[in-house]
Predicted model as a PDB file, atoms N, CA, C, CB and O in Angstrom, pLDDT in the B-factor column:
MODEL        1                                                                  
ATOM      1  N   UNK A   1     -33.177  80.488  46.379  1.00 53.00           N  
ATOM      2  CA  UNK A   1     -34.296  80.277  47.279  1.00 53.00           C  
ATOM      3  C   UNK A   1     -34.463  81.539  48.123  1.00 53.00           C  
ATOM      4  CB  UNK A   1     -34.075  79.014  48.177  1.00 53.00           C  
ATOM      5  O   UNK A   1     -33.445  82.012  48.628  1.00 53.00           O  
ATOM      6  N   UNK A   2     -35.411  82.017  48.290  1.00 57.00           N  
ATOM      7  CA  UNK A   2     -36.010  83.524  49.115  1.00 57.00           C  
ATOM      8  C   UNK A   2     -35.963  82.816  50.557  1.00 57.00           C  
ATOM      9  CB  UNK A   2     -37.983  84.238  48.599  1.00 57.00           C  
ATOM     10  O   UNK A   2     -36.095  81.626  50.843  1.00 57.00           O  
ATOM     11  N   UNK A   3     -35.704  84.071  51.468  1.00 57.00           N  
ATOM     12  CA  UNK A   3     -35.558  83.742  52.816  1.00 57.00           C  
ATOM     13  C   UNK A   3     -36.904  83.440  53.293  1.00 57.00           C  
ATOM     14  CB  UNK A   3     -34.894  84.817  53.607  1.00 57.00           C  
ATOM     15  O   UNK A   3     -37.021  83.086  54.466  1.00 57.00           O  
ATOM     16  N   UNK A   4     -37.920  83.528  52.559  1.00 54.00           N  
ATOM     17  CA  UNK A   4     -39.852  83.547  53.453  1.00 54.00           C  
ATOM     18  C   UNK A   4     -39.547  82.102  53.205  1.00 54.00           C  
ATOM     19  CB  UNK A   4     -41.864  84.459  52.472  1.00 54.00           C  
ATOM     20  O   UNK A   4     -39.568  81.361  54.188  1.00 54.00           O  
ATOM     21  N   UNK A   5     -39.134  81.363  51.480  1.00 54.00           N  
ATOM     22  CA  UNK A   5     -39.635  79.995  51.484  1.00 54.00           C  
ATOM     23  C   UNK A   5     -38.466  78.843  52.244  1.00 54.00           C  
ATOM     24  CB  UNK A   5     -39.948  79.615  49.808  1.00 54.00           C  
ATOM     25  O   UNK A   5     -38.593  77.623  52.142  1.00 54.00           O  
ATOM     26  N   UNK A   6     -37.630  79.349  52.807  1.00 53.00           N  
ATOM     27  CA  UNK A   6     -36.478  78.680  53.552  1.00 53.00           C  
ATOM     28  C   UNK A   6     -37.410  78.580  54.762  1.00 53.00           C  
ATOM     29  CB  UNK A   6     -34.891  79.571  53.751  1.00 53.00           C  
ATOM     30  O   UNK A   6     -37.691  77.483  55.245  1.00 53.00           O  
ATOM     31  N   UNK A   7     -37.869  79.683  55.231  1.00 51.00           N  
ATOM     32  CA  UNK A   7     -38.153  79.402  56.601  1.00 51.00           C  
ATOM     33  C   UNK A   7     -39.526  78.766  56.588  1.00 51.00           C  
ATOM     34  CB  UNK A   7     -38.081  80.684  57.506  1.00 51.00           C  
ATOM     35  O   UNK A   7     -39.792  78.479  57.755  1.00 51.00           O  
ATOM     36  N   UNK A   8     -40.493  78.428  55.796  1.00 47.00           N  
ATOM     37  CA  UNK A   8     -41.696  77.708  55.593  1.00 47.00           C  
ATOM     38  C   UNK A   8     -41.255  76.629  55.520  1.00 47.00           C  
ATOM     39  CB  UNK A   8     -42.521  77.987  54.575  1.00 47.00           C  
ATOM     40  O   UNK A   8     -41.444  75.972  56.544  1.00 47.00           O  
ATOM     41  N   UNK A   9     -40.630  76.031  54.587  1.00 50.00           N  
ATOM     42  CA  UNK A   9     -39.806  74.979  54.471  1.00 50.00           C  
ATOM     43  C   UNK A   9     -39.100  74.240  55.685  1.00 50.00           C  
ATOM     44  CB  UNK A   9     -38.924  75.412  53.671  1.00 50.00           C  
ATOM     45  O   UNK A   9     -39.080  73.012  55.764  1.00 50.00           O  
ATOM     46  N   UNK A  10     -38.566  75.020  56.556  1.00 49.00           N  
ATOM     47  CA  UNK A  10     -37.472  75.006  57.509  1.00 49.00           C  
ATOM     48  C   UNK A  10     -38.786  74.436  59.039  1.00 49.00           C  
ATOM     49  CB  UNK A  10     -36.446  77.011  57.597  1.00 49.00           C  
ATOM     50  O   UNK A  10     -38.591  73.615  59.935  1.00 49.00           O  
ATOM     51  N   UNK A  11     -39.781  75.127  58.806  1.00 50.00           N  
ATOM     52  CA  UNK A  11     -40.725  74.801  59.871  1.00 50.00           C  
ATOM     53  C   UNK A  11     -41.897  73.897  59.423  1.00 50.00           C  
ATOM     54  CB  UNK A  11     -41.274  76.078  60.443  1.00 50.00           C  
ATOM     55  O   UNK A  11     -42.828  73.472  60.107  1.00 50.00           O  
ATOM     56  N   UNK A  12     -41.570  73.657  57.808  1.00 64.00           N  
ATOM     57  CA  UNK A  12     -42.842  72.590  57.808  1.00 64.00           C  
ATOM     58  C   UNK A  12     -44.123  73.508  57.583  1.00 64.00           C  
ATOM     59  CB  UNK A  12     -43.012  71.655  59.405  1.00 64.00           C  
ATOM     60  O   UNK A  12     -45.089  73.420  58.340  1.00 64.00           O  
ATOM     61  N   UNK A  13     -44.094  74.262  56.668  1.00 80.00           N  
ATOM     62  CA  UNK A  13     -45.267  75.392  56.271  1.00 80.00           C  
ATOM     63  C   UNK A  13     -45.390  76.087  57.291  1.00 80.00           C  
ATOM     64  CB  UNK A  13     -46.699  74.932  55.888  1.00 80.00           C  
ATOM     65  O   UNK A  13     -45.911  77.084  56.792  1.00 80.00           O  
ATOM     66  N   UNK A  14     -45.266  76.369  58.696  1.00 89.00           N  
ATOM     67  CA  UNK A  14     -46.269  77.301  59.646  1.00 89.00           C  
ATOM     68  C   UNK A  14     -45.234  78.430  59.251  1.00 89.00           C  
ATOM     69  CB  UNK A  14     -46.560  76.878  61.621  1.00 89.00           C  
ATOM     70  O   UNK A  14     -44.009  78.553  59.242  1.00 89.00           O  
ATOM     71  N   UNK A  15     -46.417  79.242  58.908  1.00 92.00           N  
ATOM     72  CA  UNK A  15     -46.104  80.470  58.188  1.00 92.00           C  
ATOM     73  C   UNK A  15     -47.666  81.422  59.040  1.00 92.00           C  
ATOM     74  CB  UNK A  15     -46.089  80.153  56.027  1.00 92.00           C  
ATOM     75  O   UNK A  15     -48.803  81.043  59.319  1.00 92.00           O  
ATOM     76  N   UNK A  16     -47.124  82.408  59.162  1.00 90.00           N  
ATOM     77  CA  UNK A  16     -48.778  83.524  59.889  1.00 90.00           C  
ATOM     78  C   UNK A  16     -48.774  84.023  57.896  1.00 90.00           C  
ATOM     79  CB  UNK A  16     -48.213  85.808  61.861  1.00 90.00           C  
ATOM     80  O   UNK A  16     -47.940  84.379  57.064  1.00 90.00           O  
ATOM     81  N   UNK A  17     -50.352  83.728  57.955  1.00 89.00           N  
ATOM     82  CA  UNK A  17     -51.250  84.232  56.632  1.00 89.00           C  
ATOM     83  C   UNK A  17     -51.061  85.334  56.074  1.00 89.00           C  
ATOM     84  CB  UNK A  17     -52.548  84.359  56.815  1.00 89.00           C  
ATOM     85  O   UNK A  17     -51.244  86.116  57.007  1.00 89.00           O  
ATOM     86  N   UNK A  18     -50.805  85.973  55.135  1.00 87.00           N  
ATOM     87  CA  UNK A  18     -51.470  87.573  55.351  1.00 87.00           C  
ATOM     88  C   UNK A  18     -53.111  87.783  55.342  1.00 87.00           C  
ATOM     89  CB  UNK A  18     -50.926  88.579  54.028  1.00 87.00           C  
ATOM     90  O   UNK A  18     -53.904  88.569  55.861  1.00 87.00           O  
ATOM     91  N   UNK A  19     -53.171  86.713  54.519  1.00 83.00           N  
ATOM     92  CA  UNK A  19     -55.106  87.203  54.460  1.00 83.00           C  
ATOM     93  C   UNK A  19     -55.636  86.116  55.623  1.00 83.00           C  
ATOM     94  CB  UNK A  19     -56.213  86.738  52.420  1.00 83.00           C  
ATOM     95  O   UNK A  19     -55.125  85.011  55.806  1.00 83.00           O  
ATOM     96  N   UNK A  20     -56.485  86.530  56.182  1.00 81.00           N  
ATOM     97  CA  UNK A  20     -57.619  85.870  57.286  1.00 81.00           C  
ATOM     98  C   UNK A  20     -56.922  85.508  58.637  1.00 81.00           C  
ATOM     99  CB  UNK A  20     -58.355  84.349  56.676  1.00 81.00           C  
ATOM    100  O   UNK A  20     -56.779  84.433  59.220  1.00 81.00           O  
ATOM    101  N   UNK A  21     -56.505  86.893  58.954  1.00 85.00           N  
ATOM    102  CA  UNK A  21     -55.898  87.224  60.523  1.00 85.00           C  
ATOM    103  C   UNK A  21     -57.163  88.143  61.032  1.00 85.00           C  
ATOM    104  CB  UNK A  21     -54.128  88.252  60.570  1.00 85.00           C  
ATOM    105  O   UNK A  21     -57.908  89.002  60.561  1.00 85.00           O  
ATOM    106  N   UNK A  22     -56.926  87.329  62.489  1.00 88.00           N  
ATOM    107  CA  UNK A  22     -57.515  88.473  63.856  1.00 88.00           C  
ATOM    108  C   UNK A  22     -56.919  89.183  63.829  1.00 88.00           C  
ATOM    109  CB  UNK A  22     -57.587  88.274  65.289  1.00 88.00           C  
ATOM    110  O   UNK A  22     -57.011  90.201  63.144  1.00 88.00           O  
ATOM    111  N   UNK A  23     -55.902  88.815  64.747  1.00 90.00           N  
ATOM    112  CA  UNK A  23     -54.627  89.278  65.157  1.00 90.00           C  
ATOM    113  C   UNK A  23     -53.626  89.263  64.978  1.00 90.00           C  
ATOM    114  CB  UNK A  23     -54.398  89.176  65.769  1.00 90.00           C  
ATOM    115  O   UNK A  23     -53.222  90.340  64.539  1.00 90.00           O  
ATOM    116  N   UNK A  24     -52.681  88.310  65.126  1.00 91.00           N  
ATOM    117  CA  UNK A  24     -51.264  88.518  64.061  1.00 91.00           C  
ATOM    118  C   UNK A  24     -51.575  87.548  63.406  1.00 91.00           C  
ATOM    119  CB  UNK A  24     -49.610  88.428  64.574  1.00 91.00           C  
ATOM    120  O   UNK A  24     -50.666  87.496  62.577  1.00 91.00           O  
ATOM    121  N   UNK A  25     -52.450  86.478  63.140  1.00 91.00           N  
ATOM    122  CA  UNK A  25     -52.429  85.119  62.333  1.00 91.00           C  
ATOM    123  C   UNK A  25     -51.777  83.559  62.848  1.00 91.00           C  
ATOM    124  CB  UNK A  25     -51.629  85.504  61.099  1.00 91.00           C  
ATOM    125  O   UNK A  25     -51.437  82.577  62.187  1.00 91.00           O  
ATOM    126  N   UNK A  26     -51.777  83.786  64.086  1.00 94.00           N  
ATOM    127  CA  UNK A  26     -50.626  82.802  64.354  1.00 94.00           C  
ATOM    128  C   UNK A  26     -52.204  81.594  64.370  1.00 94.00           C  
ATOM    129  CB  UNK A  26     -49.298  83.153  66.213  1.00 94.00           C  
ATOM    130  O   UNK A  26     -52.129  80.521  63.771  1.00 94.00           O  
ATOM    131  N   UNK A  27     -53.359  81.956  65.040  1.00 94.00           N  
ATOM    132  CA  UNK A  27     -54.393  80.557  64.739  1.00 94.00           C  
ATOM    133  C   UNK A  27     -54.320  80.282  63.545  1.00 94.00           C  
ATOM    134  CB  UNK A  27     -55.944  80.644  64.989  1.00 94.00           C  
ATOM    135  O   UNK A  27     -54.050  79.086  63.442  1.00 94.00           O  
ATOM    136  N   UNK A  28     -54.461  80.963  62.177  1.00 93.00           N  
ATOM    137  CA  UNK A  28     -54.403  81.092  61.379  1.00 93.00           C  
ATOM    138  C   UNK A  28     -53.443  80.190  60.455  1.00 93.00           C  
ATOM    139  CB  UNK A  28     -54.400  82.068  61.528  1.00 93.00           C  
ATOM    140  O   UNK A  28     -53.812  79.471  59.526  1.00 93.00           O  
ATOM    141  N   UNK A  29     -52.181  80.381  60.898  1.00 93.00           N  
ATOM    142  CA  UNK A  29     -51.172  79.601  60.398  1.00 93.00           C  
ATOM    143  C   UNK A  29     -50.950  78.360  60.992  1.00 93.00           C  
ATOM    144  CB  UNK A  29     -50.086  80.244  60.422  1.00 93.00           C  
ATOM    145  O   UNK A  29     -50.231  77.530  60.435  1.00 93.00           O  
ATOM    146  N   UNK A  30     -51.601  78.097  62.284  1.00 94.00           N  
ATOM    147  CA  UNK A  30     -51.446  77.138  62.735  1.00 94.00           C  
ATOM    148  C   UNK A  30     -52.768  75.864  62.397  1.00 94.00           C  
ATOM    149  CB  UNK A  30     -51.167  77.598  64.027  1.00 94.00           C  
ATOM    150  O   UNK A  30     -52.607  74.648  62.500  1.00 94.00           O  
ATOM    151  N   UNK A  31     -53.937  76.515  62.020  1.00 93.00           N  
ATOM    152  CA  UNK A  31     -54.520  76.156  61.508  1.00 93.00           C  
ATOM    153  C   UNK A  31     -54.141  75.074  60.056  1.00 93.00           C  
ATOM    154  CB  UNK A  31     -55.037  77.144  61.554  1.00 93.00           C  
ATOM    155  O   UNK A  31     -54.072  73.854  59.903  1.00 93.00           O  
ATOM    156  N   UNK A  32     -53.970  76.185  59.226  1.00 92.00           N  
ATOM    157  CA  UNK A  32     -53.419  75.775  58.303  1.00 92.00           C  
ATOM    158  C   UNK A  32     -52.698  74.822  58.390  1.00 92.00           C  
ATOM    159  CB  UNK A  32     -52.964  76.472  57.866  1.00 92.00           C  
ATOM    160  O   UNK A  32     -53.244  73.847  57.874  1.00 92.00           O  
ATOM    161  N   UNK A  33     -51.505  74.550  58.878  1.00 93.00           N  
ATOM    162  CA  UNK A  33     -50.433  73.940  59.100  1.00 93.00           C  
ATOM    163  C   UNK A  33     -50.854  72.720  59.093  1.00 93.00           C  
ATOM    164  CB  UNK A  33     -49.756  74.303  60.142  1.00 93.00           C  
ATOM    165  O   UNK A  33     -50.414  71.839  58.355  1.00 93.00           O  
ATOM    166  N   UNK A  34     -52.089  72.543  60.247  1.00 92.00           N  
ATOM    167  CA  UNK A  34     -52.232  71.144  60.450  1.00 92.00           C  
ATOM    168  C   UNK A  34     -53.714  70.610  60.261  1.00 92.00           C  
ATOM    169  CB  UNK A  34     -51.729  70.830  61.831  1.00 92.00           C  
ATOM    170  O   UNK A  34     -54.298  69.724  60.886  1.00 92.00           O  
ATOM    171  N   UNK A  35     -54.207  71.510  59.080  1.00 93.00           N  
ATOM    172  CA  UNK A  35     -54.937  71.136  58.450  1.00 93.00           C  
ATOM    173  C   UNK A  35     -56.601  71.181  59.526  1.00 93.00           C  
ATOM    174  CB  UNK A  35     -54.234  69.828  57.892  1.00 93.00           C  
ATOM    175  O   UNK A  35     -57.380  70.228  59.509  1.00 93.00           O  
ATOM    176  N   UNK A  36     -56.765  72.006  60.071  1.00 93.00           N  
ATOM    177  CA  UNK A  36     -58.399  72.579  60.615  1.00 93.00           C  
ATOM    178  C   UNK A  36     -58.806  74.007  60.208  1.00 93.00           C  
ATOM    179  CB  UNK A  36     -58.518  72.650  62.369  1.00 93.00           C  
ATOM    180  O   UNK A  36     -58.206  74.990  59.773  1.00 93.00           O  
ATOM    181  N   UNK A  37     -59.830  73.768  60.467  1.00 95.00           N  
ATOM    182  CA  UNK A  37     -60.785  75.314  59.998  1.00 95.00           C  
ATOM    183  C   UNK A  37     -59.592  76.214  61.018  1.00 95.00           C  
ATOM    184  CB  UNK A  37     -63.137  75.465  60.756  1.00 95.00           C  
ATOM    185  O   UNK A  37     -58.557  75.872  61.590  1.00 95.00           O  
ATOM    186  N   UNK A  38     -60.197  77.259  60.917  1.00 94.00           N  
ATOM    187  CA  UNK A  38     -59.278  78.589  61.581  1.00 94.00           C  
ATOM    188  C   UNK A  38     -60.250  78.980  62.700  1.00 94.00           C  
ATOM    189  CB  UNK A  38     -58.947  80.110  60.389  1.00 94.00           C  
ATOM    190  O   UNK A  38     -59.796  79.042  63.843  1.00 94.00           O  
ATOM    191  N   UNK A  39     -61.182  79.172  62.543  1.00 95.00           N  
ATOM    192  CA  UNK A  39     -62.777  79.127  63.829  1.00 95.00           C  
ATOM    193  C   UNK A  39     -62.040  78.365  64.461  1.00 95.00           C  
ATOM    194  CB  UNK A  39     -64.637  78.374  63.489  1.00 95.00           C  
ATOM    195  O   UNK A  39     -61.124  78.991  64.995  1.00 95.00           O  
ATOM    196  N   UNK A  40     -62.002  76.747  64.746  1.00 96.00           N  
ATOM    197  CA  UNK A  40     -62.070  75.925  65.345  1.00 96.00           C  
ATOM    198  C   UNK A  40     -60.752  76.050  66.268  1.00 96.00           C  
ATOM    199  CB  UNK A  40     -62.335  74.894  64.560  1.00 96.00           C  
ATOM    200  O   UNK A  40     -60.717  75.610  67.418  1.00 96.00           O  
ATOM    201  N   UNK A  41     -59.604  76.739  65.595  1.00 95.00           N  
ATOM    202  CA  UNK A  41     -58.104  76.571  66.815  1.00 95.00           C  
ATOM    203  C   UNK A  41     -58.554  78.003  67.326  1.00 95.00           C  
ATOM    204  CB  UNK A  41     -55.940  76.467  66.025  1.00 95.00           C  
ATOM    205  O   UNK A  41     -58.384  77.928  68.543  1.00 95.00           O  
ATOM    206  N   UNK A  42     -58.990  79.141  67.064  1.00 95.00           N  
ATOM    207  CA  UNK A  42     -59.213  80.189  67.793  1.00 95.00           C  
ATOM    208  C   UNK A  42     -60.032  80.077  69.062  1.00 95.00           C  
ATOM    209  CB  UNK A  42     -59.720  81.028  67.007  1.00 95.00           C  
ATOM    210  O   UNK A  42     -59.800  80.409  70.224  1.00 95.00           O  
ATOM    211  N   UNK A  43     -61.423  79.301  68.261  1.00 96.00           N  
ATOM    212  CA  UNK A  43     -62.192  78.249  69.840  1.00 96.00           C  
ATOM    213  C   UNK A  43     -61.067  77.805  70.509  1.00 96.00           C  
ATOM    214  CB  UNK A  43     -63.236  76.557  69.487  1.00 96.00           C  
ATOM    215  O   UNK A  43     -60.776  78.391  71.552  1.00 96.00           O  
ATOM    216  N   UNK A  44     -60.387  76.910  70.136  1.00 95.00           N  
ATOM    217  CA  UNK A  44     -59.721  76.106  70.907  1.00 95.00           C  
ATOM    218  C   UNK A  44     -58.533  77.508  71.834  1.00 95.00           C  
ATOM    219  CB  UNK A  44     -58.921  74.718  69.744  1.00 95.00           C  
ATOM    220  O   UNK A  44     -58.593  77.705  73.048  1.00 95.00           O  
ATOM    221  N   UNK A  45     -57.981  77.948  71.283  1.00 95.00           N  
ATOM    222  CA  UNK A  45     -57.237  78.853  71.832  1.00 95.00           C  
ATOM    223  C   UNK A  45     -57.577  79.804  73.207  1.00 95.00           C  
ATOM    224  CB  UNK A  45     -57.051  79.557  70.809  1.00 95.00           C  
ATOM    225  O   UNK A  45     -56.930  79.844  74.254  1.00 95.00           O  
ATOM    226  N   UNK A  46     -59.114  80.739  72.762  1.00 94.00           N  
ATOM    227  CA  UNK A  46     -59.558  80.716  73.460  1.00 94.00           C  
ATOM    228  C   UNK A  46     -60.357  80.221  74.936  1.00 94.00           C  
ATOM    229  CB  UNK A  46     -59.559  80.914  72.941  1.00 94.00           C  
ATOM    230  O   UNK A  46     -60.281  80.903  75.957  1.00 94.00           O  
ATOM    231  N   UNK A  47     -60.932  79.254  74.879  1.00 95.00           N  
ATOM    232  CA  UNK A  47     -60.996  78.148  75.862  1.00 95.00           C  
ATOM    233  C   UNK A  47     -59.855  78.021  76.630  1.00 95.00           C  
ATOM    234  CB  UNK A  47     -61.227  76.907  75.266  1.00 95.00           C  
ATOM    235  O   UNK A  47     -60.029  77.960  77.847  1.00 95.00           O  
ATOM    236  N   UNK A  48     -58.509  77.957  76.118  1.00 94.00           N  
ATOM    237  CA  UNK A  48     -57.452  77.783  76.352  1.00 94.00           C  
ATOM    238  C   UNK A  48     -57.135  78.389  77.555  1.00 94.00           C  
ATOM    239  CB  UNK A  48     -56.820  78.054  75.430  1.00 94.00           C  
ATOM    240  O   UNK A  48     -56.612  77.819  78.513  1.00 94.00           O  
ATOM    241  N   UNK A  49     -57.539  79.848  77.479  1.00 93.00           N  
ATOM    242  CA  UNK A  49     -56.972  81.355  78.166  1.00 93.00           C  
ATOM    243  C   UNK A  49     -58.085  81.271  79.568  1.00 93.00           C  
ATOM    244  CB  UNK A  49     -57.314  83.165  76.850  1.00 93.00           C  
ATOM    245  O   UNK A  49     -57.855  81.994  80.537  1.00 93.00           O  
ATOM    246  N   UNK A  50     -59.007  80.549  79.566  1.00 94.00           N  
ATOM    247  CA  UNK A  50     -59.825  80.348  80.409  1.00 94.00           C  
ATOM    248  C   UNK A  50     -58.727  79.224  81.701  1.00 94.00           C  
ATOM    249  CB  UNK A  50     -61.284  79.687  79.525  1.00 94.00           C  
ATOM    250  O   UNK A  50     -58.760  79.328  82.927  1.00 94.00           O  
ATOM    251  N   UNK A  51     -58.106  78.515  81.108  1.00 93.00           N  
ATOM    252  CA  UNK A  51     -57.187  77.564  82.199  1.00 93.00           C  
ATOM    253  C   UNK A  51     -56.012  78.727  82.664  1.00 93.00           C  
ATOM    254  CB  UNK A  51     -56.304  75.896  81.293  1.00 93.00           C  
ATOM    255  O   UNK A  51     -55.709  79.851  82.263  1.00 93.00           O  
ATOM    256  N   UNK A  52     -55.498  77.751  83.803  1.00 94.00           N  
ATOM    257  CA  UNK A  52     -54.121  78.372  84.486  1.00 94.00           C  
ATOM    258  C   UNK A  52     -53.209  77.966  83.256  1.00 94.00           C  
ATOM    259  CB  UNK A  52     -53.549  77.595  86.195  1.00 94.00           C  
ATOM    260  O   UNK A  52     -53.417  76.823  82.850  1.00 94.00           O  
ATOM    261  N   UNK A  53     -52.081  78.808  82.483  1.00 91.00           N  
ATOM    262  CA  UNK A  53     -51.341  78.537  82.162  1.00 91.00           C  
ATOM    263  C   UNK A  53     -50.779  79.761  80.991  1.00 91.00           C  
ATOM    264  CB  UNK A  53     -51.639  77.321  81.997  1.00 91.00           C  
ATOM    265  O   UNK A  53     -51.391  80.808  80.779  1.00 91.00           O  
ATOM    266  N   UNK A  54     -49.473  79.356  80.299  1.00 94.00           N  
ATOM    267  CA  UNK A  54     -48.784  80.715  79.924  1.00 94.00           C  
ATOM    268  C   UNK A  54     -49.416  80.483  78.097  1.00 94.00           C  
ATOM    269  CB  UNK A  54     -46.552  80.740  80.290  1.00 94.00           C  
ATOM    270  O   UNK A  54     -48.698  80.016  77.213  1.00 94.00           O  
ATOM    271  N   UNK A  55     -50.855  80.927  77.883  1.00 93.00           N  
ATOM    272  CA  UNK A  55     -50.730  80.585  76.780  1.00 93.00           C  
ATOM    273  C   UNK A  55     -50.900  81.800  76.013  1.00 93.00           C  
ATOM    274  CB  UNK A  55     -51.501  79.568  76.514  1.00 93.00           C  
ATOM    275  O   UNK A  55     -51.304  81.741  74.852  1.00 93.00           O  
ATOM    276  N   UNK A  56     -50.601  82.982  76.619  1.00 92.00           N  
ATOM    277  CA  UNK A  56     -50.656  84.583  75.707  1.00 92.00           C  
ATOM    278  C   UNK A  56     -49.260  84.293  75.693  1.00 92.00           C  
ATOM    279  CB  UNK A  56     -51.274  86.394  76.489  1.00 92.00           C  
ATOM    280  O   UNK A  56     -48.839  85.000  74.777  1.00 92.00           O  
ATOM    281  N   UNK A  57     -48.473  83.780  76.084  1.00 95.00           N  
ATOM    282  CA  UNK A  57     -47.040  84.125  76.205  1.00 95.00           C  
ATOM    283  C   UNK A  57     -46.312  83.404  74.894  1.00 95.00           C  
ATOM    284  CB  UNK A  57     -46.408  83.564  77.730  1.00 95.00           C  
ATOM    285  O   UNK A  57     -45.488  83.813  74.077  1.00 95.00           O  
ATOM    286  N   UNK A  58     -47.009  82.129  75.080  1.00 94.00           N  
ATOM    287  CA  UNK A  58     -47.201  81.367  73.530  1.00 94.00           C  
ATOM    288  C   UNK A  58     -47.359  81.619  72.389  1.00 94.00           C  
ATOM    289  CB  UNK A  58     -47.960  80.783  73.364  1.00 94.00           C  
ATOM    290  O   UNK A  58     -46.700  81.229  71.425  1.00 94.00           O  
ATOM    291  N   UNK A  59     -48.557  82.526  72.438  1.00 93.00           N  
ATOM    292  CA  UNK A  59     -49.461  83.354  71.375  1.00 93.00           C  
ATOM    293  C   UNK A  59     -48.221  84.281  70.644  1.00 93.00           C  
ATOM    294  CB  UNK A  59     -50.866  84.476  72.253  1.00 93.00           C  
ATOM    295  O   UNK A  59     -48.037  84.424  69.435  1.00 93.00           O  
ATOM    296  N   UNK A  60     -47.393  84.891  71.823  1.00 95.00           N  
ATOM    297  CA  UNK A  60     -46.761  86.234  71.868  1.00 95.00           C  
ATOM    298  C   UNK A  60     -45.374  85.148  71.355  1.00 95.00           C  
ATOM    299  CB  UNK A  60     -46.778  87.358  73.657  1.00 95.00           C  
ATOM    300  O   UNK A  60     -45.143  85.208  70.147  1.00 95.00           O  
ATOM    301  N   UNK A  61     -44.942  84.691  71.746  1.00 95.00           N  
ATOM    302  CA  UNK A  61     -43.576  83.678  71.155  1.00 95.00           C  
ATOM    303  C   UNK A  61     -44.067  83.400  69.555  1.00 95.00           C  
ATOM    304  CB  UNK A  61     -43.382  81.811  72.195  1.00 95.00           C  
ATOM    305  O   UNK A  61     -43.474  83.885  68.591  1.00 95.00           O  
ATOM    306  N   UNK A  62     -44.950  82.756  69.480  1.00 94.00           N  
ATOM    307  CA  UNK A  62     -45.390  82.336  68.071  1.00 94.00           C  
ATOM    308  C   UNK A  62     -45.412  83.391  66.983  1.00 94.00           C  
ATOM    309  CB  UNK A  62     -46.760  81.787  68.134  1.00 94.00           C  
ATOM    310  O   UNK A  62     -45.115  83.044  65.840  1.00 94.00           O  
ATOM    311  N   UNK A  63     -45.790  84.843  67.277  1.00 93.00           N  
ATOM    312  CA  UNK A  63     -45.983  85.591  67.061  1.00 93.00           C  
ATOM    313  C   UNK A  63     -44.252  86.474  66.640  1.00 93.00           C  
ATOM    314  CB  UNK A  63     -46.957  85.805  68.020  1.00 93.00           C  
ATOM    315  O   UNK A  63     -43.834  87.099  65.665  1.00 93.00           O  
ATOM    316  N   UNK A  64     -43.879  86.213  67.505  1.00 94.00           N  
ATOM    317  CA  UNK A  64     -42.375  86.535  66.994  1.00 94.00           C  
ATOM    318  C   UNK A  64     -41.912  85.687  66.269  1.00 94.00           C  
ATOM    319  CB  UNK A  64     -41.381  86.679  67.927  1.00 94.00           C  
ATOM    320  O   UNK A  64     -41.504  86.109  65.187  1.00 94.00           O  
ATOM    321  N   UNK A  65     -41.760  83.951  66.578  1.00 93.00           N  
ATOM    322  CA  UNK A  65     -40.879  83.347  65.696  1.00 93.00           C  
ATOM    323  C   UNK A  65     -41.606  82.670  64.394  1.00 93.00           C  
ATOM    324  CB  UNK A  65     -40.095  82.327  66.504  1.00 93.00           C  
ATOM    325  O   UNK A  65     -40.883  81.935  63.721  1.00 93.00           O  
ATOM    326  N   UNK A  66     -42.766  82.816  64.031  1.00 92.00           N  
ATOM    327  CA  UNK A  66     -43.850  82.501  63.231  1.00 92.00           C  
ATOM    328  C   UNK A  66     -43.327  83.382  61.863  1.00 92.00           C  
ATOM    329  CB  UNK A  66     -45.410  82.952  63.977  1.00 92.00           C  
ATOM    330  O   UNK A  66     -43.999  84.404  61.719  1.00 92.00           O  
ATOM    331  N   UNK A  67     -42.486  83.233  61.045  1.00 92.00           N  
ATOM    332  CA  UNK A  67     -42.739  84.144  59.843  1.00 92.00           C  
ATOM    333  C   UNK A  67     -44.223  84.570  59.235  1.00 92.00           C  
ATOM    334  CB  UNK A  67     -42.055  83.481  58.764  1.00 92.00           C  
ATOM    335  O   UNK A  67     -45.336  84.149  59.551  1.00 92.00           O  
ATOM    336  N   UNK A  68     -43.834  85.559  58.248  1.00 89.00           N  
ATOM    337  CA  UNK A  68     -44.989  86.195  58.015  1.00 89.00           C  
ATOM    338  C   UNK A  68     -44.801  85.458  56.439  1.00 89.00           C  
ATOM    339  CB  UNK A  68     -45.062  88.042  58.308  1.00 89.00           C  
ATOM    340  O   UNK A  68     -43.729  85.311  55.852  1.00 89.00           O  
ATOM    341  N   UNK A  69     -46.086  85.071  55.980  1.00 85.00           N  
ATOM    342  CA  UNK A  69     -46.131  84.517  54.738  1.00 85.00           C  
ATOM    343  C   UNK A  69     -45.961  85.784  53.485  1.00 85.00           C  
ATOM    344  CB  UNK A  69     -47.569  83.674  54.689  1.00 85.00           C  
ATOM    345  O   UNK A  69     -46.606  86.821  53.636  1.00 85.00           O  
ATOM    346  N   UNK A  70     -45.206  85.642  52.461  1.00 77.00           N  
ATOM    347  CA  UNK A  70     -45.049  86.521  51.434  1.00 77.00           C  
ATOM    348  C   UNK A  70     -43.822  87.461  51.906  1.00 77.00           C  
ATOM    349  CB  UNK A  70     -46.428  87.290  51.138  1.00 77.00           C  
ATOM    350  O   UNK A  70     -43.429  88.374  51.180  1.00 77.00           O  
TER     351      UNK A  70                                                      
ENDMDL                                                                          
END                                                                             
């Protein structure tokens, strides 16, 4: 077993995309994951950044512990 499909496996698919990233892919994979368009959690994400709260920091966590697909 390859270490990419342990850790897809290990998290339940959330994997960051290689194809159809902004930015690192983490809407992207999270999208995926749980099954919505990729528009729609970036809306949502965005909106997000408009409230008080740590959600670049999120972005930026996800972004580290999020494997990269392939």
């Amino acid at each position: 077993m390859s270490t990419s499909s342990y850790y897809s496996e290990a998290r339940g698919g959330l994997v960051r995309p290689t194809g159809n990233r902004m930015i690192a892919g983490v809407c992207a994979g999270l999208a995926r994951r749980f099954g919505m368009k990729t528009r729609t959690v970036r809306i949502l994400f965005l909106l997000s950044c408009l409230l008080p709260g740590p959600q670049v920091l999120v972005y930026l966590a996800l972004w580290i512990i999020m494997p990269s697909e392939g």
